[in-house]
N, C-alpha and C positions, 0 to 999 in steps of 0.2 A: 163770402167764402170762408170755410174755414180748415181747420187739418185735414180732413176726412177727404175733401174736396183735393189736395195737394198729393195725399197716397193715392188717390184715385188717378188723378194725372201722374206721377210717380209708377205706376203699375200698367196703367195702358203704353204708359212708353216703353216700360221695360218688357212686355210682350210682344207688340210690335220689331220693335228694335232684335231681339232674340229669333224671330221668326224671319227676320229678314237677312242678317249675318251669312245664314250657309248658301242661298244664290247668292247670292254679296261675292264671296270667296268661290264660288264655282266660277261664276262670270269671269271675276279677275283671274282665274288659272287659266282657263278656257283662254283670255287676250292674253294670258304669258305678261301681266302683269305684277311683277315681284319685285320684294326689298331689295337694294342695293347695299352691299353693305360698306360704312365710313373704312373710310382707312385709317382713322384713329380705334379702331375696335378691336377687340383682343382677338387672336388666332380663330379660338375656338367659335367664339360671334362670326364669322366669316361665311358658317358654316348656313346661315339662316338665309343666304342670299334669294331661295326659291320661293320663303315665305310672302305670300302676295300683301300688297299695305294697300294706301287708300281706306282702311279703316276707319278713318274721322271722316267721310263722306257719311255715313248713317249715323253714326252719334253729335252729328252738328246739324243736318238737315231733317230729319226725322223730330227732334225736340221742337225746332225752327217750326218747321209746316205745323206739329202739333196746336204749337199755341198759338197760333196767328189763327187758327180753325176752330180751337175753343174760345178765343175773346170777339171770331168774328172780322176779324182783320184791325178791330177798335181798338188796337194799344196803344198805352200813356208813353210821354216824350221818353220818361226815364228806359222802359222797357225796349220803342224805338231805337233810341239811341246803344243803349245794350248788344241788340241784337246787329243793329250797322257794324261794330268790332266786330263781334262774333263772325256772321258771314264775310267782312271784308279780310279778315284773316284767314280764314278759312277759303276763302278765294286767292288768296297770295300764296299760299302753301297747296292749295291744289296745284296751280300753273308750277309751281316747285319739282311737286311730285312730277306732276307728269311729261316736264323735260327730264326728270331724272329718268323717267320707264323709255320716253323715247329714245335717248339717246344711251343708253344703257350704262352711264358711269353714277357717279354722286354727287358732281358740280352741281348740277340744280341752276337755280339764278345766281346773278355775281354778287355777292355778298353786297357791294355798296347798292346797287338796287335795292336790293332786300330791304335793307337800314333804311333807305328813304322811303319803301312805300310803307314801312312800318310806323315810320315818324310822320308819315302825313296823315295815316287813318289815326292813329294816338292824334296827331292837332286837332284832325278836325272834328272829334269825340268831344276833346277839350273845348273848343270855341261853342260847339253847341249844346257842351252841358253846363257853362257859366249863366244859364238862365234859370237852371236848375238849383245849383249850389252853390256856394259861396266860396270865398278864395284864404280858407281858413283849413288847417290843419286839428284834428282833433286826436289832444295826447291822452291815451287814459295813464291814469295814475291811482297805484292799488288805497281804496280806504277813500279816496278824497273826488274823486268822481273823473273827469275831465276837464285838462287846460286847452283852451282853443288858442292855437298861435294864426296870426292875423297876417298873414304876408302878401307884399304887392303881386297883383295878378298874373302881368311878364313871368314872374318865377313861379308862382303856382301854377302855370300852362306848364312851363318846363319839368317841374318837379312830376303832373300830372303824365308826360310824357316820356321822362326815364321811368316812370312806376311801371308804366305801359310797355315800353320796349322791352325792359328787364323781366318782367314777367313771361311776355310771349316767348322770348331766348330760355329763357332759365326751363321752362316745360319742356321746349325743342331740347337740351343739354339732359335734363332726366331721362328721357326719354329712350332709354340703351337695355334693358332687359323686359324680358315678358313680364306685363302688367304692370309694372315699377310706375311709368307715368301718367298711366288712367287711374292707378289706386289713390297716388298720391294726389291726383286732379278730382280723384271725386270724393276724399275725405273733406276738400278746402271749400269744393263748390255746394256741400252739404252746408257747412259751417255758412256760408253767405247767401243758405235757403231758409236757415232757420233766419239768421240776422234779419233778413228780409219779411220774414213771417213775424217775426217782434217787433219789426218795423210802422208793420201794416203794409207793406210795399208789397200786395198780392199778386202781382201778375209776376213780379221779379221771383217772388217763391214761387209761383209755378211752376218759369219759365226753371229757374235752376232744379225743380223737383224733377220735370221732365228730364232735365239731363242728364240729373242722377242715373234714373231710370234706366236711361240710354248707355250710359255708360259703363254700369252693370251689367248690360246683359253683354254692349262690348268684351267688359273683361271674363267671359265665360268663355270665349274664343282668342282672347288676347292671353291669357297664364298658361303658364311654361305646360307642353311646352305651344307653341303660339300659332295660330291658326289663320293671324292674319294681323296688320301690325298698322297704327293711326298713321302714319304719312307725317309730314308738315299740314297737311289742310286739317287733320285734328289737332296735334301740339302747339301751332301758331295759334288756333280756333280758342281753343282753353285758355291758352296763357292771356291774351288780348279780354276776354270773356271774364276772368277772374279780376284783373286791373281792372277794370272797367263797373262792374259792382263794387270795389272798394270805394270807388271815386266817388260814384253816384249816392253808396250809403253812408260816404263822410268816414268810413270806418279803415284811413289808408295805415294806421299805427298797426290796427289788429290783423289787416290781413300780411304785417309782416310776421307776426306769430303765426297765423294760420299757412301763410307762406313757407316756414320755417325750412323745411326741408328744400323747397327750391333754391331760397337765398344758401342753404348750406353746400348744397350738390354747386352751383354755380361760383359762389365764395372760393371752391376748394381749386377751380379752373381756373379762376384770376392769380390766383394765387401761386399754382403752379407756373403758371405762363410769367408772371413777374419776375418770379425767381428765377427760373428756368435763364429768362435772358438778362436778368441785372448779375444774377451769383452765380450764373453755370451749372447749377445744383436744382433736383426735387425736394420737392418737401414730402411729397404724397408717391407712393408708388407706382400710380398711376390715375388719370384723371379723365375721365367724369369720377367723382370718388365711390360710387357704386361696381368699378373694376378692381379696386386696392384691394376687397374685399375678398373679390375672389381667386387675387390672385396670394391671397393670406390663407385660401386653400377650405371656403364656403363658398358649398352650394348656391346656385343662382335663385335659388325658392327660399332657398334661407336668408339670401341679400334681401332680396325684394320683399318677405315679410317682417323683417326686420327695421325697413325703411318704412315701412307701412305702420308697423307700431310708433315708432317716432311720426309718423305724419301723425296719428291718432292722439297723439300726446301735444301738438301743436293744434291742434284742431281744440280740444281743451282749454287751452290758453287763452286761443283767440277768442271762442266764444266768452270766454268771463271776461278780458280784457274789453269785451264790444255790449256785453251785457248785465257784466254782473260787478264792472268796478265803481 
């Protein structure tokens, strides 16, 4: 296989995927399936509540069916293992979604469910990619190549498992203006298609070329203003998706560069929240920090490409941090 072969999968997706969007969103209007909106959301976001989600249903199973139809059904442990986050996430954030549509509020599941089936599909990723990889961290350091730190395995499942959890949350936390969390998820999942193409690990640059694909033609109906919005079965799907190739490609330092903007967007929430109940006081004017923004009196196109140019710029990083230190 080689590049040629990757844009080709890359382009069949993103056809498919583009053609299938407007029955996608007719169907869901048609069931009176629409976003609910948080009650952390500014006034104005309130206004999106008829916008139908369930979005991350085609750009997670559409790539999914693809490649399991080009390799045959014959995928390698790594690529198996990949795609078990991928849909088990994506299976958590459906049932999410769709007590959120039933019952027409935003509770969803109880949050401590949530945590634990998050933490179990992260272990059990973890228990059976330890035949795959090893229980070693790998630091790059610019000029001098990589230090491998060697830690006992107990903490590398765990470590394995916050990487995992913090990821899937930090996409769901982005994930508040048109196209802000598909852009920013398909600048990172580029970066860890190329990594995977450098790698030799072809099926995993497929699989993430197809997602590409998918997720592009997504954001042709997802930017402002939005035509139909991922759910949790897409944001949980990505975030779990992205962890999970850091893991398998040993590459967990650079996909915090490449992650950049989600540890930033999520950093700014902990942060808030700390303060908020230790000193009574904000630090941020409002948080997810993609609202400070706009309530600084910028447009929501201009938030969201704005965050995209920084995702671009972290996408840069990571790649040299994963291949060219």
């Amino acid at each position: 296989m080689n590049l040629i072969d990757l844009i080709i999968g890359f382009a069949i997706s993103y056809v498919v995927t583009y053609v299938a969007y407007p029955y996608w969103i007719k169907y869901l209007k048609a069931k009176n399936i629409s976003q609910i909106a948080s009650e952390y959301a500014l006034a104005e976001y309130q206004e999106k509540e008829k916008t139908p989600m369930f979005g991350g249903v085609l750009f997670v199973l559409i790539p999914a069916v693809m490649v399991l139809l080009y390799y045959n059904i014959a995928l390698d442990i790594s690529t198996m293992l990949i795609m078990f986050v991928f849909l088990g996430y994506f299976l958590l954030g459906f049932i999410d979604d769709l007590k959120i549509a039933r019952e027409g509020k935003n509770d969803g599941l109880p949050v401590k469910l949530r945590v634990i089936v998050q933490v179990v599909i992260a272990l059990l990723f973890m228990l059976a990619s330890l035949t795959l990889i090893t229980a070693m961290i790998a630091i790059p350091i610019p000029m001098m190549g990589y230090f491998y730190l060697a830690i006992p395995m107990p903490l590398f499942i765990l470590f394995g498992i916050f990487v995992m959890v913090a990821s899937v949350n930090s996409v769901n936390i982005t994930d508040g203006m048109d196209g802000l969390a598909a852009g920013v998820s398909l600048l990172i999942i580029v970066g860890l298609g190329l990594i995977s193409y450098y790698y030799q690990q072809m099926q995993l640059a497929m699989l993430a070329f197809m997602i590409v694909g998918s997720l592009l033609a997504y954001l042709k109906y997802n930017m402002f203003p939005a035509k139909i919005f991922m759910g949790d079965s897409g944001s949980l799907a990505l975030g779990g998706l992205m962890a999970a190739y850091a893991i398998i490609l040993k590459v967990e330092m650079s996909y915090v560069l490449l992650a950049g903007v989600l540890i930033w967007e999520t950093g700014c929430v902990v942060i808030q929240q700390i303060s908020v109940r230790v000193f009574k006081k904000r630090v941020f004017a409002y948080t997810p920090i993609h609202y400070s923004f706009t309530l600084a009196g910028w447009k929501e196109k201009s938030v969201v490409q704005f965050i995209w140019l920084l995702g671009l710029i972290f996408l840069v990083l990571g790649l040299w941090s994963a291949l060219w230190v």
